[in-house]
C-alpha positions in Angstrom: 95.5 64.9 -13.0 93.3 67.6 -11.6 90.0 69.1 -12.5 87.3 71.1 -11.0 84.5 68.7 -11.7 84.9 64.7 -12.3 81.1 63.5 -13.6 80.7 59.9 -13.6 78.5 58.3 -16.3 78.0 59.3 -20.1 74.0 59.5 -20.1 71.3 61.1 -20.2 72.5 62.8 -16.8 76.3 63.1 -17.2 75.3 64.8 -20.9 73.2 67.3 -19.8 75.9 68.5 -16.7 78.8 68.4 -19.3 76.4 70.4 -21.6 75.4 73.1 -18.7 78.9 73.0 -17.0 80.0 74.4 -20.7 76.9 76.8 -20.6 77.9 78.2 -17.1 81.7 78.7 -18.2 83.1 75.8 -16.3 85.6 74.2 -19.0 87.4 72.6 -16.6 85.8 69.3 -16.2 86.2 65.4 -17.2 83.3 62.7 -17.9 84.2 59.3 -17.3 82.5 56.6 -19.0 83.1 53.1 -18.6 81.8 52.0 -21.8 83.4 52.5 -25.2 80.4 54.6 -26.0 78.0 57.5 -24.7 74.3 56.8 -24.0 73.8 54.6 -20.7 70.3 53.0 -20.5 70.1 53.6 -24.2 73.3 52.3 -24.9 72.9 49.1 -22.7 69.4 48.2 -23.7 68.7 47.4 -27.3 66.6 44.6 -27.2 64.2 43.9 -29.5 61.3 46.3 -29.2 63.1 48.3 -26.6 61.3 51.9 -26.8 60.6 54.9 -24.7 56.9 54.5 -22.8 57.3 58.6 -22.2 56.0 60.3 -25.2 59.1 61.4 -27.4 58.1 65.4 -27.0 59.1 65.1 -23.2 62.1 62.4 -23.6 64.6 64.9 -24.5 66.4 68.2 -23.6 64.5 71.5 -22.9 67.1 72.6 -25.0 68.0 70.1 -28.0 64.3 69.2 -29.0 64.5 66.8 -31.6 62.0 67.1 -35.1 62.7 64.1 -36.3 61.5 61.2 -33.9 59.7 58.8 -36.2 57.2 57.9 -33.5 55.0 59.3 -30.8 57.0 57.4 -28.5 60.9 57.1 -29.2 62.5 53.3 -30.6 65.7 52.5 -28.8 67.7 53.7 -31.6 66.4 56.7 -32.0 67.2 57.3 -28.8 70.7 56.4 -28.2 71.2 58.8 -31.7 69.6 61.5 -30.0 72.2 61.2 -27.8 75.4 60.6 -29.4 74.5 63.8 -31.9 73.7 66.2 -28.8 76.7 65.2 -27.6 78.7 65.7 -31.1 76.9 69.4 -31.6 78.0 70.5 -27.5 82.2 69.1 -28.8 81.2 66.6 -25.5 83.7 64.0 -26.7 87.4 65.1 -25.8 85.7 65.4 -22.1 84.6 62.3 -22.6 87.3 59.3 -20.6 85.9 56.4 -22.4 86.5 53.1 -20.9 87.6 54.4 -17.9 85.8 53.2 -15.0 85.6 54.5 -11.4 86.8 52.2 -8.7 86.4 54.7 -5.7 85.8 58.1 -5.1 87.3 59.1 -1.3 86.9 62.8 -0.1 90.2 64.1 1.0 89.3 66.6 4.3 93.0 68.1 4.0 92.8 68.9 0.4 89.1 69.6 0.2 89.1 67.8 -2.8 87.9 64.1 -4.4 90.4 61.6 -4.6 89.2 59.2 -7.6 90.7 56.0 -8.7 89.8 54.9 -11.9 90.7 51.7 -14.0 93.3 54.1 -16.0 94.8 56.0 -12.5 93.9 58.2 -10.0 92.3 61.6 -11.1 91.1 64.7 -8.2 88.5 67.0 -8.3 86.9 69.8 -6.4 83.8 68.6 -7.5 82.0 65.5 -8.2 78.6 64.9 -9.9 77.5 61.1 -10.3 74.8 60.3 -12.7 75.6 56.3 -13.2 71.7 56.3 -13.1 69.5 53.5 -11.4 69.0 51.8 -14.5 72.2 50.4 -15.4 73.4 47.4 -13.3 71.2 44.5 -14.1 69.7 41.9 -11.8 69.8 38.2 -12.5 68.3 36.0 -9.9 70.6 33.2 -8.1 68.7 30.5 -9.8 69.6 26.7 -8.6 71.4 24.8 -11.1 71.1 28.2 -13.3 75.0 27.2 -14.2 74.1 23.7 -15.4 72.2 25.2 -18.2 73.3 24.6 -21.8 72.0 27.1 -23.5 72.5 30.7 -23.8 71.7 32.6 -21.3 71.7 37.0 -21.1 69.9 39.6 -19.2 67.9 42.2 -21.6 70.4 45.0 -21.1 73.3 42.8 -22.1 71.4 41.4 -25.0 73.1 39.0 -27.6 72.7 40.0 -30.6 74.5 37.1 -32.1 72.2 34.7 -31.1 70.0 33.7 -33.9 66.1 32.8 -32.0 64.3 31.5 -34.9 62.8 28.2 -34.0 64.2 28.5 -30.6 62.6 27.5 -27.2 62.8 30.6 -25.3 62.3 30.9 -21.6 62.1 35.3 -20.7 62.0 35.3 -16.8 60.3 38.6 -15.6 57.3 40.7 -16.7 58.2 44.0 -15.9 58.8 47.1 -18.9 61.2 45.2 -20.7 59.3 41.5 -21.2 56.5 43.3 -22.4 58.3 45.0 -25.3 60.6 41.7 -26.3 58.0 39.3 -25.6 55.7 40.7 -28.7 59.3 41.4 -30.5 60.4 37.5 -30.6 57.1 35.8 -30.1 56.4 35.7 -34.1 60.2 34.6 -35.2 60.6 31.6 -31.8 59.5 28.1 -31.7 58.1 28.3 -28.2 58.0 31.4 -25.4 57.3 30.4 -22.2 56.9 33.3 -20.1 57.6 33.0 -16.1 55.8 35.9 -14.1 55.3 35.9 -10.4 53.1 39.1 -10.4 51.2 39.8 -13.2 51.5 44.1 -13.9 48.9 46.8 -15.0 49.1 47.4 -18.5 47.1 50.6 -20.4 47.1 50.9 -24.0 49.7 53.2 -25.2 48.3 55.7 -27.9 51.0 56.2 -30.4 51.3 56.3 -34.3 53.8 57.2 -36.4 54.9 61.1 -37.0 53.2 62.5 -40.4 55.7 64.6 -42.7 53.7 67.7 -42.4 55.1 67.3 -38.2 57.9 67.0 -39.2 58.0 70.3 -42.1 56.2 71.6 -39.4 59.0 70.8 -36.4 62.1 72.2 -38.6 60.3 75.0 -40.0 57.7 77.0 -37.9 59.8 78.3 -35.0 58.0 77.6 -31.6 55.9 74.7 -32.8 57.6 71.9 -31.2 57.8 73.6 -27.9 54.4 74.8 -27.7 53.4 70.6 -28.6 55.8 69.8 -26.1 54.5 71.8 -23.5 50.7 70.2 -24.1 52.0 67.3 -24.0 53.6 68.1 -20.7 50.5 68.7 -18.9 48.6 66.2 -20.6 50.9 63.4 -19.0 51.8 66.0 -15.4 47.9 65.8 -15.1 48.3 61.9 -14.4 50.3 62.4 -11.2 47.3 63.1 -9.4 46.2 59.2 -9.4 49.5 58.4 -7.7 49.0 61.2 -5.1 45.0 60.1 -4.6 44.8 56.5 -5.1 40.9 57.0 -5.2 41.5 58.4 -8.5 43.1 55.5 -9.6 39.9 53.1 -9.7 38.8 55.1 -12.6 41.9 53.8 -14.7 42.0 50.9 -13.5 38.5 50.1 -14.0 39.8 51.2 -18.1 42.6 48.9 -17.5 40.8 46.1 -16.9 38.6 46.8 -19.8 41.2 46.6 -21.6 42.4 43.5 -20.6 39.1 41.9 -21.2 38.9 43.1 -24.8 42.6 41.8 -25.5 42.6 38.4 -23.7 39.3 36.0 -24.3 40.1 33.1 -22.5 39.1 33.7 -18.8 42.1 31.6 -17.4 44.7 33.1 -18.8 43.1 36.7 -17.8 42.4 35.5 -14.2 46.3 35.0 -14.4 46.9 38.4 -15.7 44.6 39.9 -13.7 46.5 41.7 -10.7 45.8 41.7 -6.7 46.6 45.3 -6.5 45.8 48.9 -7.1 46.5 50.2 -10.3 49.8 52.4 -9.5 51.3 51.1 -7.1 53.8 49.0 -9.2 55.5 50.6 -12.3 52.2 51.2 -15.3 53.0 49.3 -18.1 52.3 50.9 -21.8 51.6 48.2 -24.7 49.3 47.4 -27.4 50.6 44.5 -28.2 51.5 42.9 -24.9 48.5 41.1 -24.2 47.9 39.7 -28.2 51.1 38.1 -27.7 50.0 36.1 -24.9 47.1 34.5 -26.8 49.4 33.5 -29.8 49.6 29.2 -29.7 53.7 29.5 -29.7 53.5 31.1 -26.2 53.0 29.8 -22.7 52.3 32.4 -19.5 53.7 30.2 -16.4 52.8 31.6 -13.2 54.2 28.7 -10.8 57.3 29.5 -8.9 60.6 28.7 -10.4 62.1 25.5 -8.5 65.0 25.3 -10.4 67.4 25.3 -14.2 68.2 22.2 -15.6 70.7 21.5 -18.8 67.7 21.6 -21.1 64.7 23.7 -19.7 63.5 25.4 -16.3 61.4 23.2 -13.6 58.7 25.1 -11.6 57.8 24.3 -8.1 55.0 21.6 -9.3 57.7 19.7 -10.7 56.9 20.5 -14.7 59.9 20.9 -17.1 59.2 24.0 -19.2 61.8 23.1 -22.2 64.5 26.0 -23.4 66.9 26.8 -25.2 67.8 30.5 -24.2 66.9 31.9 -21.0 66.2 35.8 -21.2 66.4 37.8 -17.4 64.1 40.5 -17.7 64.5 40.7 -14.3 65.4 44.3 -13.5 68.4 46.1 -11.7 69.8 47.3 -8.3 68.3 50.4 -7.9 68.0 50.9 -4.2 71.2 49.1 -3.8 73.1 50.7 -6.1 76.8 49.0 -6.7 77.8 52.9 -7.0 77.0 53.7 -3.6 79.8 51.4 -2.1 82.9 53.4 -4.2 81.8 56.5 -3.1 83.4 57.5 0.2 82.9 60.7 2.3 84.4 62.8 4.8 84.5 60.4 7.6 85.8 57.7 5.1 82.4 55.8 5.1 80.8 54.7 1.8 77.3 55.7 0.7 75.9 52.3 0.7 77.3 52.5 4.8 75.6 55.6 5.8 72.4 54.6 3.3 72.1 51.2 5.1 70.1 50.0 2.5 68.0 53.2 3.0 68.9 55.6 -0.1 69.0 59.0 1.0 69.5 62.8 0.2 68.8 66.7 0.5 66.4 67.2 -2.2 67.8 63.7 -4.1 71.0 65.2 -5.0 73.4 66.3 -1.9 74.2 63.9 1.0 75.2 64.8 4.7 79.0 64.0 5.1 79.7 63.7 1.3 81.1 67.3 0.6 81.0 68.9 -3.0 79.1 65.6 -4.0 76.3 65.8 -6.5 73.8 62.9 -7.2 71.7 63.3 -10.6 68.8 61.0 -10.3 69.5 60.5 -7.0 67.3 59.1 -3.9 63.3 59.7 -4.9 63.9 61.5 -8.0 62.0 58.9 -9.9 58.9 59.0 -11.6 55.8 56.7 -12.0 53.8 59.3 -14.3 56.4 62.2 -16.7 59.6 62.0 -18.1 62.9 61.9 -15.6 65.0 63.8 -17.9 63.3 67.1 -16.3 64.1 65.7 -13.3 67.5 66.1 -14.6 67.7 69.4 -15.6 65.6 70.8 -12.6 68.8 68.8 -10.6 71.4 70.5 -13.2 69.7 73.7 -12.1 70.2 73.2 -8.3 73.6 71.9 -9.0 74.9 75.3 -11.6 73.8 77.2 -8.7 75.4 76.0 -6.5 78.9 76.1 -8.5 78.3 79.6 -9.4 77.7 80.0 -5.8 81.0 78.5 -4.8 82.9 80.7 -7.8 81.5 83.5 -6.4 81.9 83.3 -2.5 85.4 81.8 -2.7 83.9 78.5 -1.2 86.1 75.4 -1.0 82.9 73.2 -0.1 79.1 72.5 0.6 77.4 69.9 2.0 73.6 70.0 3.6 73.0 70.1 7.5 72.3 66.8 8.4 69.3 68.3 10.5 68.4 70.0 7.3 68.2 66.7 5.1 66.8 64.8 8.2 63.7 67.4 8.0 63.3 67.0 4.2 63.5 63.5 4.4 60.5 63.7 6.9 58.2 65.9 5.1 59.0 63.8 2.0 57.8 60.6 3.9 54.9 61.7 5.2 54.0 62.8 1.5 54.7 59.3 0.5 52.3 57.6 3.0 49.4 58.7 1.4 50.0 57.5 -2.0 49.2 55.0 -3.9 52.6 53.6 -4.0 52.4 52.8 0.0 48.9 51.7 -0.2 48.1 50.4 -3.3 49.3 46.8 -1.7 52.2 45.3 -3.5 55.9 44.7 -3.1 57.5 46.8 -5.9 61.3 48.1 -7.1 61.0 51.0 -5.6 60.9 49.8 -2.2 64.1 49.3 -0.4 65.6 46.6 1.8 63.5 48.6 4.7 60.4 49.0 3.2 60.6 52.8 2.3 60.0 53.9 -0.8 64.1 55.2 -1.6 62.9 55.5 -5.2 60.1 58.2 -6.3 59.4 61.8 -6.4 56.0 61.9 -4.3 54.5 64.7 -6.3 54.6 66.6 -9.8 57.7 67.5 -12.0 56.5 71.1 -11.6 56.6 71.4 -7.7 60.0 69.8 -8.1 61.5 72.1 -10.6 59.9 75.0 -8.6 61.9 73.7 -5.5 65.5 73.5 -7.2 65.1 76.8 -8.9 67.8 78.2 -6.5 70.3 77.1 -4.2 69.2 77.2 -1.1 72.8 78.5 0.6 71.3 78.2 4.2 71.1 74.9 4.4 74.4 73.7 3.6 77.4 74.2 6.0 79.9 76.5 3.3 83.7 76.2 3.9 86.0 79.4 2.9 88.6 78.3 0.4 
C-alpha cells in the first residue's frame, strides 16, 4: 500500500506530525506504532513515581493546553491521558497501524519513494518522518552471572506490575531520572533497598504543589489565562539555559545545590558519597524533594563499590560483599546515541544510518540527513534539552518539516535532501557552540556523549533561537528533484 507520508512512532512526536499533517491538508498519511497503544515514553514508563521534571504548563502542545493537570509538574498518568485524548479529539486513530512494527525503511532511487517493511508487510511512501524518540529502547548492563539470578528482574520502562514488593529485598541499579523517583516510591512499602550508583548526580529541589480549583475555574474559563501562565513559565525555565551556555554561572546553583544537600542528608559519609566530582550541568539536573530523605531511611543502603557480579540470591560488589535481593530494578537508561532505529533506515546509496553516523549521530538542523532523501527525524541529533521542555522542540521541527511538504506540493518536487557541504557547515558551527559549554567542560562522562566523545545529543542554546531557525524552510540548502 501507498501513502504520501509513513511516520514511525505513536508519541509525543509522531502525534503532533499526524496532528499538523491534518492541519496542512495532508490526509494521506499512516502512523505505525509498534505497541498496542499510543503514548511512547509515557506509555513505556509507569513506574512508581514516574513524573514529568518539566513544569506541566510547557509539557504539552502549543495547541492542546491542558486545564486539568493536577500538579505543577505532570504524574505519569496524567500524561499518557493527555495523550491518548489529543489523539481521540484530532480522529488520530484509524491512522494509527497498531502493532505494526518497522523492520526497514530502504529509499528506492527509481521510484523516488520509501520502501518500508513492516511486521504486517511492506507499505511505500514519498515521505518518511521518524519520531521513535531517544527514550524508548532501554539499556540493561551485561552483568556476569546476571542470568543465574532467581529473582525477578525488569528495567524501569518495562516495569512489572505484577510483582508484589512489600517486604522484598530490592536491588535498583542506576541513579539517573528514574531511581530518584522509584527509589522514594518503593522505599516505604520494601524490606531492604540497596541502591548501586557509580556517579552520584546533581539534584535541586523541585518547587511543585498541587493545582488549586480556582486554576483550574480559572484554566477552563477565562480565555488566555493558561497561555499567558504558560508563556511566564516559559521564560522562567528558557532563562536557566544560560548556566549551560556559561558554566561560570553554574557555581551559583551549584553552590544552592549543595546547600541543599547538606540540609537533606546529616550524616557526612553518606553525603561525601553523594557529593559529585563535577560541575553542576554537565550531566542531566535532577529534580526531587524527596530523593535525598529516602536515602537516610534505615531500610535503605547507597552502595557505591563497583558491581563484580549477580549471584542466585543477591548482587556481589568488587570488595567481595554480597548485597542480598530479591528483585533487581535497571534504572539504567537507553541507547540514545546508538539508536536501534538508525540501523533499519537505509538511504540512497543503500547504507543505513547507524553506517553513515558511525556512532556519530548526525543531521541538518537535527532533522534531515545527507543521502536519506524525503527523510524526516523528529528529535533528531542535538535536539535535546538539559534546561525546557523538548516537546517545542517538536513543534519548531513540525514547522520546518510542514514547510517543507508544502514546499514540495507546490513546486512539483519528487524529493529533498540537505547538501552535504551544507550539513557539514552546520554541524561545525554547532560544535564549536558546544565546546564552550558546560556540558564539554563541566568534567564528566554523560548520555549525551557518543561512542566518539561528541556530544550527538543536545541543542547548544535556547528553545527560542531554535524555533527562530526552523521558522522556514530553508529551500537553498537542499538539492530539490522535479517530480
Amino acid at each position: 500500500m501507498h501513502v504520501r507520508v509513513a511516520v514511525v512512532g505513536a508519541g509525543f512526536g509522531g502525534l503532533g506530525a499526524a496532528i499538523r499533517l491534518k492541519q496542512h491538508g495532508h490526509h494521506d498519511f499512516v502512523v505505525f506504532e509498534r505497541a498496542d497503544d499510543l503514548g511512547g515514553t509515557w506509555r513505556d514508563n509507569g513506574y512508581p513515581g514516574c513524573a514529568c521534571d518539566v513544569p506541566s504548563h510547557v509539557y504539552s502542545f502549543s495547541f492542546a493546553l491542558n486545564p486539568a493537570w493536577s500538579n505543577t509538574y505532570s504524574p505519569q498518568p496524567e500524561i499518557w491521558d493527555y495523550l491518548r485524548r489529543v489523539a481521540d479529539h484530532h480522529d488520530l486513530r484509524p491512522s494509527i497501524r497498531f502493532g505494526t512494527e518497522v523492520r526497514q525503511a530502504s529509499w528506492d532511487g527509481t521510484a523516488r519513494r520509501w520502501r518500508i517493511e513492516t511486521s504486517r508487510g511492506v507499505w511505500t511512501a514519498d515521505v518518511l518522518v521518524s519520531a521513535g524518540g531517544p527514550l524508548n529502547e532501554p539499556i540493561v548492563p551485561k552483568l556476569a552471572g546476571l542470568e543465574t539470578f532467581q529473582g525477578a528482574t525488569f528495567h524501569s520502562a518495562r516495569w512489572n506490575h505484577d510483582l508484589d514488593l512489600a517486604g522484598k529485598r530490592v536491588a535498583v541499579i542506576g541513579t539517573g531520572a528514574s531511581s530518584i523517583q522509584i527509589v522514594p516510591a518503593i522505599q516505604p512499602v520494601v524490606g531492604r533497598l540497596s541502591l548501586f550508583q557509580r556517579t552520584p548526580a546533581w539534584v535541586i529541589p523541585r518547587h511543585e504543589r498541587p493545582r488549586r480549583p480556582w486554576e483550574h475555574w480559572m484554566y477552563r474559563r477565562i480565555p488566555g489565562a493558561q497561555r499567558v501562565m504558560r508563556t511566564i513559565v516559559y521564560w522562567q525555565v528558557e532563562a536557566t539555559v544560560v548556566g549551560f551556555l556559561r558554566p561560570w554561572v553554574m557555581r551559583y546553583a551549584q553552590r544552592l545545590a549543595l546547600l541543599n544537600l547538606r540540609r537533606a542528608v546529616r550524616d557526612p559519609a553518606l553525603r561525601a558519597k553523594l557529593t559529585p566530582g563535577y560541575a553542576l550541568g554537565c550531566k542531566r539536573v535532577l529534580k526531587s524533594n524527596t530523593y535525598y530523605p529516602a536515602l537516610t531511611r534505615d531500610n535503605v543502603d547507597l552502595v557505591t563499590d563497583p558491581i563484580a557480579e549477580v549471584r542466585p540470591h543477591g548482587v556481589v560488589t568488587r570488595d567481595g560483599t554480597e548485597h542480598p535481593a530479591d528483585v533487581i530494578v535497571f534504572g539504567t537508561g537507553f541507547h540514545v546515541t546508538d539508536l536501534p532505529i538508525a540501523e533499519r533506515i537505509r538511504g540512497r546509496d543503500g547504507r543505513s544510518l547507524a553506517e553513515v553516523w558511525q556512532g556519530s549521530p548526525k543531521a541538518y538542523r537535527g532533522t534531515t540527513v545527507a543521502g536519506f532523501p524525503n527523510l524526516f527525524l523528529l528529535l533528531g541529533p542535538n535536539t535535546g534539552l538539559g534546561h525546557n521542555s523538548v516537546v517545542l522542540m517538536i513543534e519548531s521541527q513540525l514547522n520546518y518539516i510542514m514547510a517543507a511538504l508544502d514546499r514540495m506540493r507546490a513546486r512539483g518536487l519528487a524529493s529533498v535532501e540537505p547538501r552535504p557541504e551544507v550539513q557539514r557547515r552546520y554541524l561545525e558551527r554547532l560544535d564549536h557552540r558546544m565546546a564552550s559549554t558546560v556540558w564539554a567542560t563541566g568534567g564528566c562522562q554523560s548520555w549525551y556523549l557518543d561512542a566518539t566523545g561528541r556530544n550527538s545529543t543536545l541543542w547548544p542554546g535556547s528553545t527560542w533561537r531554535f524555533r527562530q531557525r526552523m521558522r522556514r524552510f530553508d529551500a537553498r540548502a537542499y538539492e530539490e528533484v522535479p517530480a
